[in-house]
C-alpha positions in Angstrom: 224.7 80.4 5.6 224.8 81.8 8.9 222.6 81.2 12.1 220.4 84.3 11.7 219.5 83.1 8.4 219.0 79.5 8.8 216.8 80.4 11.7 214.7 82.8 9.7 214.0 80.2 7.3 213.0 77.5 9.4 210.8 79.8 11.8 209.1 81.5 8.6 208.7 78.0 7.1 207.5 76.0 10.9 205.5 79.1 12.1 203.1 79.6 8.8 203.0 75.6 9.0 201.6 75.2 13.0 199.4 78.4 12.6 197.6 76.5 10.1 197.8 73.3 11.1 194.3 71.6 10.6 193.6 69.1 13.4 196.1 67.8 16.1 197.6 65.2 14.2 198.7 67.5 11.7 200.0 69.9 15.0 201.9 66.5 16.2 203.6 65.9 12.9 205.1 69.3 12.8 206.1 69.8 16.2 208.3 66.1 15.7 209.6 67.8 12.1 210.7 70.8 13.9 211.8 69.7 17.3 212.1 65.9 17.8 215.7 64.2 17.8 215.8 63.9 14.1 213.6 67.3 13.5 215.3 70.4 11.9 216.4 72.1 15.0 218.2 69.3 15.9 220.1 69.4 12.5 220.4 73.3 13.4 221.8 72.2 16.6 224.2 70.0 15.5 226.2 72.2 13.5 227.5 74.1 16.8 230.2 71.6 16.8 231.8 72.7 13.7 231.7 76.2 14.5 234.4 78.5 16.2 233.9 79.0 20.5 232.6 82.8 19.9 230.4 81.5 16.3 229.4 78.9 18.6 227.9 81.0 21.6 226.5 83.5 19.4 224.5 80.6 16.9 223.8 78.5 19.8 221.6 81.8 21.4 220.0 82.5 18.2 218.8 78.1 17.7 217.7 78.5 21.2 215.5 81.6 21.3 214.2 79.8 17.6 213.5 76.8 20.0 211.2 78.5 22.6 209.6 80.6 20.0 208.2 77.3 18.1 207.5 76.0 21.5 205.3 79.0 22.5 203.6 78.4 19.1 202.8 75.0 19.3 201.3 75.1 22.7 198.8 78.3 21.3 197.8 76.2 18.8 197.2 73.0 20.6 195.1 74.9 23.2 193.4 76.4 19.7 193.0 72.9 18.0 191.6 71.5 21.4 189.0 74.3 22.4 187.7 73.6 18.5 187.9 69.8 19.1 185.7 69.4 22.3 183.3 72.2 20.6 183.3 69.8 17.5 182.4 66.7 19.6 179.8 68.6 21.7 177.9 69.5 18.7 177.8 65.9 17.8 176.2 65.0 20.8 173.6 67.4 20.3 174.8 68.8 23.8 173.4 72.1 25.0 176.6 73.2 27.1 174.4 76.5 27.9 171.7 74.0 30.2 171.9 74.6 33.6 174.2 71.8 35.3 172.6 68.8 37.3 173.4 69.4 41.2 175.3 66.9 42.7 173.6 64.4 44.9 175.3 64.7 48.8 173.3 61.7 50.2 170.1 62.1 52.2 169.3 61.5 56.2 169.5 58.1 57.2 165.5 56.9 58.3 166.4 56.4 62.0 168.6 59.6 61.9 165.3 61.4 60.5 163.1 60.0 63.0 164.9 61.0 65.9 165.5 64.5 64.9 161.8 64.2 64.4 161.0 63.0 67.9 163.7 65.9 69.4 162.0 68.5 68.3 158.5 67.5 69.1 159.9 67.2 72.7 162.2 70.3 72.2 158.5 72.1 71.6 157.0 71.0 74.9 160.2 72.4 76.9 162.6 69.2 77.3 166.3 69.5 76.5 168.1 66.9 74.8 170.8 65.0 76.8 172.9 62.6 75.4 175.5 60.6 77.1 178.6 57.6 76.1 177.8 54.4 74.6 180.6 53.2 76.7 179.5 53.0 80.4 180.5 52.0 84.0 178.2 49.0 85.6 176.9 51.2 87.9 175.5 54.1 85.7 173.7 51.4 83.4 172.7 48.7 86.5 173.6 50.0 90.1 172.3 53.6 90.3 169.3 52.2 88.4 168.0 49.6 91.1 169.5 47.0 88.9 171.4 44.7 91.6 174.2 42.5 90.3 172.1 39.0 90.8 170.0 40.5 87.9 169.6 38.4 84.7 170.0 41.8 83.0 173.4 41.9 84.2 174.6 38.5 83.1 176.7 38.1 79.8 174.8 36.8 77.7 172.2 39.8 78.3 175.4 42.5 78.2 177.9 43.3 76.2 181.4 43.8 78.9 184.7 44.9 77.9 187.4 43.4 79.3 187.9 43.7 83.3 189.9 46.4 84.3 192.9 46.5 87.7 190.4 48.0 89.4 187.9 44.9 89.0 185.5 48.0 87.2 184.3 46.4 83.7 182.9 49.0 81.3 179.4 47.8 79.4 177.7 48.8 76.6 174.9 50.5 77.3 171.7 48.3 77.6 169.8 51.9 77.8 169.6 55.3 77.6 168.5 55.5 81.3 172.4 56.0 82.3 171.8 60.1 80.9 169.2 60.5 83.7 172.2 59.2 86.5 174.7 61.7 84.5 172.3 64.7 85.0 171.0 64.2 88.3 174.2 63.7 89.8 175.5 66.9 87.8 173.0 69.1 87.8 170.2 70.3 90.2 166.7 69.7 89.5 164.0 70.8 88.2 164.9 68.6 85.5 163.5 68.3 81.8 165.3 66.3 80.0 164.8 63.6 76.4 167.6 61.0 75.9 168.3 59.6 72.3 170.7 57.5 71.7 172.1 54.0 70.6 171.8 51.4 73.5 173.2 47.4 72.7 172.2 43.8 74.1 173.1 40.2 73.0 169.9 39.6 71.4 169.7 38.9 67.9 166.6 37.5 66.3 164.1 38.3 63.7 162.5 41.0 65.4 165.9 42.1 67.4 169.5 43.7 66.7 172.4 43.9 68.8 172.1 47.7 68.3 169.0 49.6 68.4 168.3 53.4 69.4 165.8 54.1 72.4 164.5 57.4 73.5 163.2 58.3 77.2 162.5 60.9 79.0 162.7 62.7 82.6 161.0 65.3 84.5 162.4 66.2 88.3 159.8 68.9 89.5 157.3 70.2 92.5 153.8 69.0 91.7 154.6 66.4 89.1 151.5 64.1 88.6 151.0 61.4 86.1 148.8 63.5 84.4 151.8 65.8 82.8 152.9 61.8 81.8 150.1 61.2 80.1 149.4 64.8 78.5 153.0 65.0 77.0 152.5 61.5 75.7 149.2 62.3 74.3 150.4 65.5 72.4 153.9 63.3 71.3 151.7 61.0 69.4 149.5 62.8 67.9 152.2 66.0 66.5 154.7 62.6 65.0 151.3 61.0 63.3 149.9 63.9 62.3 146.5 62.8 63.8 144.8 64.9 65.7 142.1 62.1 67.1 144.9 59.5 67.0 143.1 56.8 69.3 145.6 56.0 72.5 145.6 53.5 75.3 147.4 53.6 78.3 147.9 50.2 80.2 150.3 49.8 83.2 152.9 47.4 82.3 156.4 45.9 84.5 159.3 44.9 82.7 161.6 43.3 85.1 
């Protein structure tokens, strides 16, 4: 029998069989008949050898273009059997696949995050620009420029946190503030100033009621005709706009931390 006809009989025979296979397993079983190692086009294939070089070429074309065609087949009909499949199992589940999807949850605002952004735009309201400035500072930024001299117990080590001494004898600290952002805009910019400072600030002190880190907000106002009164007014109107109380009782007590 010659190629032509041998392959006609095996594609009528495999392509009726895979476009009517029932479920997958049936679809696997056929697909190893027809094309694994010991399937009929291997046998098909085989055969070449026996053949003359031009019967050869001209069978081995006609097995070939019979092996992508069965190929083609089988994948259609996998895709087919799977589509039906998943629609199979979905109705099992009782699974309305026309239901609106859930959103997927991206995470919420950290607490303190909140709160700050909170406490920047009630002060972003009243006028005041927010400055920021590195956690990473120079000794006299944080102590020197501050009043702070260097016999202060603020500036001992086991108040601050120092990074190594550097050639120059300078020794970089963690910030024990926020107050170094009021050095960084004074000395940068010309006043009148209006200025709130959030930001993380860090001290060796770790107990129940402190953290090494913690997150500080201040404020500064450079200005003719500046009286404590515009103090206590913007304090007044902060707490009361961040509780949401417009009677919020308030005391104001003078108080020196050394």
């Amino acid at each position: 029998m010659e190629a032509k006809q041998l392959s006609d009989q095996v594609r009528v025979e495999f392509l009726n069989a895979i476009e009517t296979a029932s479920d997958l397993a049936a679809l696997e079983q056929l697909r190893i008949s027809v094309l694994g190692k010991k399937g009929r086009l291997s046998g098909l294939m085989r055969t070449l050898g026996s053949l003359e070089p031009k019967q050869r070429q001209a069978a081995g074309m006609v097995f070939n273009l019979l092996k992508t065609e069965l190929t083609e087949a089988i994948k259609v009909r996998l895709v087919a059997l799977e589509s039906e499949q998943l629609l199979a199992d979905l109705s099992e589940q009782g699974m309305d696949v026309t239901a609106p999807a859930r959103p997927e949850q991206v995470g919420t605002v950290h607490p303190v995050s909140q709160v700050l952004d909170e406490l920047t735009e009630i002060f972003a309201d009243m006028g005041f620009v927010v400055a920021e400035g590195p956690d990473i500072e120079t000794e006299f930024n944080n102590f020197t420029a501050l009043n702070i001299p260097p016999e202060h117990p603020a500036r001992q080590m086991h108040d601050t946190f120092y990074f190594r001494e550097k050639k120059d004898g300078a020794r970089p600290v963690l910030r024990t503030h926020t107050s170094p952002v009021q050095i960084r805009t004074m000395t940068s910019e010309s006043p009148p100033h209006r200025i709130v400072i959030p930001g993380r600030t860090y001290r060796h002190d770790y107990d129940i009621t402190h953290t090494p880190m913690f997150h500080q907000l201040e404020g500064l106002v450079i200005d003719r005709d500046i009286h404590m009164g515009h103090l206590k007014g913007c304090l007044i109107d902060f707490a009361r706009l961040f509780f949401e109380v417009e009677d919020l009782p308030l005391r104001f007590r003078p108080s020196y931390f050394p």
